[in-house]
C-alpha positions as CSV (number, residue, x, y, z in Angstrom):
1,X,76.8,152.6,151.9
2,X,78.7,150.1,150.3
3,X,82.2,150.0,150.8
4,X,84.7,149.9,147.5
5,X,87.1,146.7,147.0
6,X,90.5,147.2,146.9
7,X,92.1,146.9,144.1
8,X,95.6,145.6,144.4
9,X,99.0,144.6,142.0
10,X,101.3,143.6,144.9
11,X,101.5,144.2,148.4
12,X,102.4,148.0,148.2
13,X,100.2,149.0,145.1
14,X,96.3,149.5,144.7
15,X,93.4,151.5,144.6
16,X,90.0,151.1,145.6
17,X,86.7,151.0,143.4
18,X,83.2,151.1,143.5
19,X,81.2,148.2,142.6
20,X,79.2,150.5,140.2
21,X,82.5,152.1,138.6
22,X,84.7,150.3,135.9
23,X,88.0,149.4,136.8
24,X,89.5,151.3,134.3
25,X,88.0,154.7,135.6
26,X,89.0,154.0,139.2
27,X,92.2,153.3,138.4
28,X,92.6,156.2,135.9
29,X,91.0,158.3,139.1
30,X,93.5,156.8,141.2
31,X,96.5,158.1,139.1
32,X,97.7,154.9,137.8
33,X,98.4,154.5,133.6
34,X,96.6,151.8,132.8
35,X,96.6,151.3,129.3
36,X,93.2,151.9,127.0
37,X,92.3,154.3,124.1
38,X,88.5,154.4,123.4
39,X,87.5,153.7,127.3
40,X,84.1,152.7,126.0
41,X,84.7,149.0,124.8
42,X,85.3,149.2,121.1
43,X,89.0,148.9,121.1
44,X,90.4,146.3,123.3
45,X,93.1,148.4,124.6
46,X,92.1,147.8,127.9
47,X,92.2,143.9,128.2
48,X,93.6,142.0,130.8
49,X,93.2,139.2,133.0
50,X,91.9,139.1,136.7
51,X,94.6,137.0,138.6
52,X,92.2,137.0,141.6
53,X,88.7,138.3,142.9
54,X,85.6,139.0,140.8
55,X,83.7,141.0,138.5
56,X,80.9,141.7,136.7
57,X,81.4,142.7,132.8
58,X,79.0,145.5,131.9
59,X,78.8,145.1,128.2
60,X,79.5,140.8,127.7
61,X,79.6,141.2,124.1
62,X,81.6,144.4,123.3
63,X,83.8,144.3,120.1
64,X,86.9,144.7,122.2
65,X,87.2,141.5,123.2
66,X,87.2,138.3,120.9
67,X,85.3,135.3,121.5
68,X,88.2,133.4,121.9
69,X,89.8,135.8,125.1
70,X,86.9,135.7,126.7
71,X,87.0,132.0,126.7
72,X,90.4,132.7,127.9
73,X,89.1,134.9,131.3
74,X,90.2,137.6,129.8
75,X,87.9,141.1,130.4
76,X,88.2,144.8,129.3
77,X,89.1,147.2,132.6
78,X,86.7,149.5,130.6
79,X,83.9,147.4,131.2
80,X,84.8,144.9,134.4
81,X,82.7,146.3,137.5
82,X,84.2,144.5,140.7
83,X,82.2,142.5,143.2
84,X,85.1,141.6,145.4
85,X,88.8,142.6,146.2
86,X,90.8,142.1,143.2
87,X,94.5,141.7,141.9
88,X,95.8,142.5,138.4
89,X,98.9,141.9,136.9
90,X,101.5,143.6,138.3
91,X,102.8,144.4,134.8
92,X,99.9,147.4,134.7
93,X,101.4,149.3,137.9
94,X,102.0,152.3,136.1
95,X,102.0,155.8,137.4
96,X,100.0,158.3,135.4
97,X,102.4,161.6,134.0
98,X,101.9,163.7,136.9
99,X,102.4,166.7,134.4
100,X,98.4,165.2,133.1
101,X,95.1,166.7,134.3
102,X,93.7,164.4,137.0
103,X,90.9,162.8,135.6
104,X,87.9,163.4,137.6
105,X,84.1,162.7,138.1
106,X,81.8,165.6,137.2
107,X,78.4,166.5,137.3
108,X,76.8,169.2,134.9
109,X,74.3,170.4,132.7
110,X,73.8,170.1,128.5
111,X,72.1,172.0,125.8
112,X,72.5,171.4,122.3
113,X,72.2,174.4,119.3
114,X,71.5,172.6,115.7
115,X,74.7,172.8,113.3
116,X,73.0,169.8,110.6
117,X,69.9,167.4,110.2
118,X,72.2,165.3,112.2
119,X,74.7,166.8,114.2
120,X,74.6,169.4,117.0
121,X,76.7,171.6,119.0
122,X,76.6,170.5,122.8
123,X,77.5,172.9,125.1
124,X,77.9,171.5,129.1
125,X,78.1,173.5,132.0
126,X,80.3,172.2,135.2
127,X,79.6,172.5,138.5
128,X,83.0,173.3,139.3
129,X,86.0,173.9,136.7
130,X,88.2,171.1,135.5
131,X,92.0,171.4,133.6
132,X,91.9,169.5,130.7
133,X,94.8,169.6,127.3
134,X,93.6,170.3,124.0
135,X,92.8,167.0,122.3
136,X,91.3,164.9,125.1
137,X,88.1,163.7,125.7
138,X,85.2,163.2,128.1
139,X,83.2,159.9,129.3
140,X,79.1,161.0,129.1
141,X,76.8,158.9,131.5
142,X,73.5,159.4,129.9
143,X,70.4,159.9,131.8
144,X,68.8,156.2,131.6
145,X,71.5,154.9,129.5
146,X,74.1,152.0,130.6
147,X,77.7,152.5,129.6
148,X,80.1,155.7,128.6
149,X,79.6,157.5,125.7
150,X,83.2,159.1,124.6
151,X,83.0,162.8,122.7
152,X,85.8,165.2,122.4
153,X,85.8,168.8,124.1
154,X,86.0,171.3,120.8
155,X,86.7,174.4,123.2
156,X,90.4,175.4,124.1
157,X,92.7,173.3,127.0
158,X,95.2,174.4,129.2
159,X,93.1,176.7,131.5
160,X,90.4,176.1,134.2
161,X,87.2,176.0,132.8
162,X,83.1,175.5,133.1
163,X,82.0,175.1,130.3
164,X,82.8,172.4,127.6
165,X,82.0,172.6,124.0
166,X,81.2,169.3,122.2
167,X,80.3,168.5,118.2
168,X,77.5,165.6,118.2
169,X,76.6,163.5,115.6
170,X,72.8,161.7,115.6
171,X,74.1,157.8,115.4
172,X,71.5,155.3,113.7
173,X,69.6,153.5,116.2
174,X,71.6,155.1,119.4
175,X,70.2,155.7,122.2
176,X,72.3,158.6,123.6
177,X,73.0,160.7,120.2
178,X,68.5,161.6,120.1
179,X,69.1,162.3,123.7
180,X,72.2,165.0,123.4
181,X,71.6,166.4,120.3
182,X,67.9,167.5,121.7
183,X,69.1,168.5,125.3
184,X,67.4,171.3,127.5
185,X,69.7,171.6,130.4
186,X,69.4,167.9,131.1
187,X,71.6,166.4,134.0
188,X,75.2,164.9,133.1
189,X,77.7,163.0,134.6
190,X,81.4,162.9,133.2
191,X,84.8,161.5,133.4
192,X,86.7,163.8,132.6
193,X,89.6,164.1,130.9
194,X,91.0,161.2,129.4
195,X,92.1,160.2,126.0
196,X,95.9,160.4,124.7
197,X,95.9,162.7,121.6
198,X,96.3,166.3,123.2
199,X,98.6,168.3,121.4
200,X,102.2,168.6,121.9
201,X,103.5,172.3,122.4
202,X,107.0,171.4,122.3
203,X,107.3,170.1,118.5
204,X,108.9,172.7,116.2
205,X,106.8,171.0,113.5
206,X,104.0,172.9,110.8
207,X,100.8,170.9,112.0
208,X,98.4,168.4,109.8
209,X,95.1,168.4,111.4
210,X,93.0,165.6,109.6
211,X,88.9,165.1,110.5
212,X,85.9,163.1,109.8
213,X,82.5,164.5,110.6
214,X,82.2,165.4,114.1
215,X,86.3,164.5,114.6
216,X,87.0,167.9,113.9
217,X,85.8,168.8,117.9
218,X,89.4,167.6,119.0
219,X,90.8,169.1,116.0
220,X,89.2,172.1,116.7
221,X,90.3,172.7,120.1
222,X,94.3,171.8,119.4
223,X,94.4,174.9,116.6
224,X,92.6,176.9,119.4
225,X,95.2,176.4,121.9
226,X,98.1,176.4,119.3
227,X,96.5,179.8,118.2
228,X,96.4,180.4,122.0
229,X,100.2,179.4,122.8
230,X,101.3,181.6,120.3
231,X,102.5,178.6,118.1
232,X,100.8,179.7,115.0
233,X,103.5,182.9,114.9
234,X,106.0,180.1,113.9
235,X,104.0,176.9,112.7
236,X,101.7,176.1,109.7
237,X,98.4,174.9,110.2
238,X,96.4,173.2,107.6
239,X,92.9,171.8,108.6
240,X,91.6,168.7,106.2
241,X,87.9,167.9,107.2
242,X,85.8,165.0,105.1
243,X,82.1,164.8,105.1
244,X,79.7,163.3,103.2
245,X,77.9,166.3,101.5
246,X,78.1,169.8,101.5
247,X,74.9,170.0,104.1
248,X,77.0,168.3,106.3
249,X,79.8,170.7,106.9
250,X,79.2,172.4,110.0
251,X,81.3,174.5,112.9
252,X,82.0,176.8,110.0
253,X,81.6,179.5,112.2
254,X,84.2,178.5,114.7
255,X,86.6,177.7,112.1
256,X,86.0,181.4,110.3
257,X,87.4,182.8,113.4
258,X,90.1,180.8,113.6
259,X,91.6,181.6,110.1
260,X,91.3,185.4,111.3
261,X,92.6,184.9,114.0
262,X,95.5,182.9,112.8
263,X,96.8,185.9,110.1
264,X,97.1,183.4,107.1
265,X,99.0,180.2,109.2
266,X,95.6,178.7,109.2
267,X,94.1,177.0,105.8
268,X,90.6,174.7,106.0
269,X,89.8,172.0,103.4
270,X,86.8,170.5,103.3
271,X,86.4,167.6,101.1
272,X,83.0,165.8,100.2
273,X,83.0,161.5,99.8
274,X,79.9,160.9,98.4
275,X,79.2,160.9,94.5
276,X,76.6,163.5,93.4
277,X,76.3,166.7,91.2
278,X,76.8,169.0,93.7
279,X,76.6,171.7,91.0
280,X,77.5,174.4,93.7
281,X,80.1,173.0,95.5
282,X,84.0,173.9,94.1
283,X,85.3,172.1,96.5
284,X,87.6,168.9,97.0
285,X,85.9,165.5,96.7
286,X,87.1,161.9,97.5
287,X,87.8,160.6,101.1
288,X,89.8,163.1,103.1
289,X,93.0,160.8,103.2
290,X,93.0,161.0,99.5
291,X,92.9,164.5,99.4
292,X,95.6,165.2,102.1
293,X,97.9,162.9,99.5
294,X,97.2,164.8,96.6
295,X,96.8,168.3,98.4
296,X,99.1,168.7,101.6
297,X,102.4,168.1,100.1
298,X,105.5,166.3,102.2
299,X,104.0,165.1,105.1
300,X,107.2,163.8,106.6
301,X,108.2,167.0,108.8
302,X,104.7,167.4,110.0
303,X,103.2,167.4,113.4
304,X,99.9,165.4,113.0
305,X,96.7,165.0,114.8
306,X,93.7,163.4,113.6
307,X,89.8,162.6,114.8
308,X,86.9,160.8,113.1
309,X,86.1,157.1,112.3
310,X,88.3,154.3,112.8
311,X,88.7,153.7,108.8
312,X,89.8,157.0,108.3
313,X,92.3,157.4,111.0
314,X,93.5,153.3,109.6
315,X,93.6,154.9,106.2
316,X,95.7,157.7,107.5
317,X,98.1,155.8,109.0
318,X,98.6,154.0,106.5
319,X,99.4,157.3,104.4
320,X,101.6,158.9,106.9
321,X,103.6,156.0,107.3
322,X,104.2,155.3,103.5
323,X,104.8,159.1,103.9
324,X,107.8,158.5,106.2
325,X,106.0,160.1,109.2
326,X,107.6,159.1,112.7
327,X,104.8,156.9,114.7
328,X,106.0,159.6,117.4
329,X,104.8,162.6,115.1
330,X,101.7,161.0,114.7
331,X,98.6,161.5,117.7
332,X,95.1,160.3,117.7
333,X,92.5,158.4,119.7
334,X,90.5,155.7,118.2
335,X,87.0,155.3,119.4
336,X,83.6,155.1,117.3
């Protein structure tokens, strides 16, 4: 067996890793808070600079990192595998919120039901519970695919659990999407949980929830455990979900239940972006941001959590902002 390389920031600070594992993941595993949002190299949250050892980068070309940083020596923790010892800057040695889930390596099983032509409802069974808070997400390592894959759990956080419940979209010319979306109990691993945007069950706030396609799985499972918590006795919660065409809406379902659950603080909006007759649907169209600023009122004393594509969740932004919502008010994770 290969032994791991240590990992260090100073002399009283480190972890160990794998040569197989991603920096980022060991030292997530190892409780430390080093920075990152999509985990999956699309973002560049995760870039840094190796002050001494080496590694190997996974994915040379991903988006998250320019040209000209790479020229610089500078790497993404997501995708930097190590093939010696190794010291970072000592600037990252952060401790991880002990009150946060430990994020762990699991193994388990997946089967997909059919919700669209194009997007499924993935259903993974553990082999042994995990803790994780409404809003985060999971790392998928595809059978015979290199890299992470990041999807959101759409089930309820805040209790020990087996099972996770995920909202899949086919993605044109992927190679994991065809694989999950026509899964018979295949093998899994995950890392599991990570991401930023769990809910907040302190703020006195009516919530926004704002989704795009399959976006709505984190959305999902923060009005699940706000319904849960007993929040919704107090608290407003209106649901704004875009899509492209009425045959894409999907989970409807899931979201039924919620709104009866819920005794009226629950409302749903779907809105449709692409031009068409339609002649059936009554609905909202346009992009969602542009119906939330027509249909949702002040924004500025909301609680806000949004999932989807990066151009939605900039266009949001941009909306909340110019809506005089606090950054601080304001939770999401951005990963395509």
């Amino acid at each position: 067996m290969t032994m791991p390389h240590r990992i260090h920031f100073d002399a009283a600070n480190g972890f160990d890793a794998a040569t197989d594992e991603p920096l980022l993941i060991s030292g997530l595993r190892a409780g430390y808070a080093l920075p990152y949002e999509c985990a999956t190299g699309t973002c560049g949250s995760c870039r840094t600079q190796i002050i001494e050892g080496a590694v190997v980068v996974r994915w040379p070309d991903a988006p998250g990192l320019p040209e000209t940083k790479r020229q610089e020596g500078h790497v993404l923790l997501c995708q930097a595998l190590p093939q010696s010892d190794c010291r970072l800057p000592d600037a990252l040695c952060k401790s991880r919120d002990a009150s946060l889930p430990p994020v762990r390596i699991v193994k388990g099983r997946a089967s997909a039901e059919t919700e669209t032509s194009d997007i499924a409802r993935v259903m993974v069974q553990l082999d042994e519970p995990i803790t994780f808070l409404a809003g985060q997400y999971a790392l998928f390592e595809v059978p015979g695919v290199t890299g992470y894959r990041a999807y959101s759990m759409a089930n309820t956080g805040n209790t020990l659990t087996s099972t996770l419940e995920f909202y899949i979209r086919r993605v044109p010319g992927g190679v994991s999407s065809p694989i999950l979306l026509g899964a018979r109990d295949i093998p899994l691993r995950l890392v599991v949980p990570v991401g930023h945007a769990f809910i907040d069950a302190t703020a006195q706030r009516d919530i926004l929830c704002v989704a795009g396609g399959t976006g709505l799985a984190p959305i999902l499972s923060i009005a699940r455990d706000a319904l849960s918590r007993g929040l919704l006795r107090k608290q407003r919660l209106d649901i704004f979900i875009g899509v492209r065409t009425p045959a894409d809406i999907f989970a409807t379902a899931s979201l039924q239940e919620l709104i009866e659950a819920a005794g009226g603080a629950v409302r749903v909006t779907w809105a449709i972006s692409e031009a068409g007759e339609f002649a059936d649907w009554k609905g909202e169209r346009g992009y969602v941001h542009e119906v939330v600023a027509r249909s949702a009122g002040d924004l500025s004393a909301r609680q806000v959590y949004m999932g989807g594509p990066p151009a939605m969740i900039d266009a949001m932004v941009r909306l909340l902002l110019k809506s005089r919502v606090k950054r601080s008010q304001i939770r999401f994770d951005k990963f395509a």
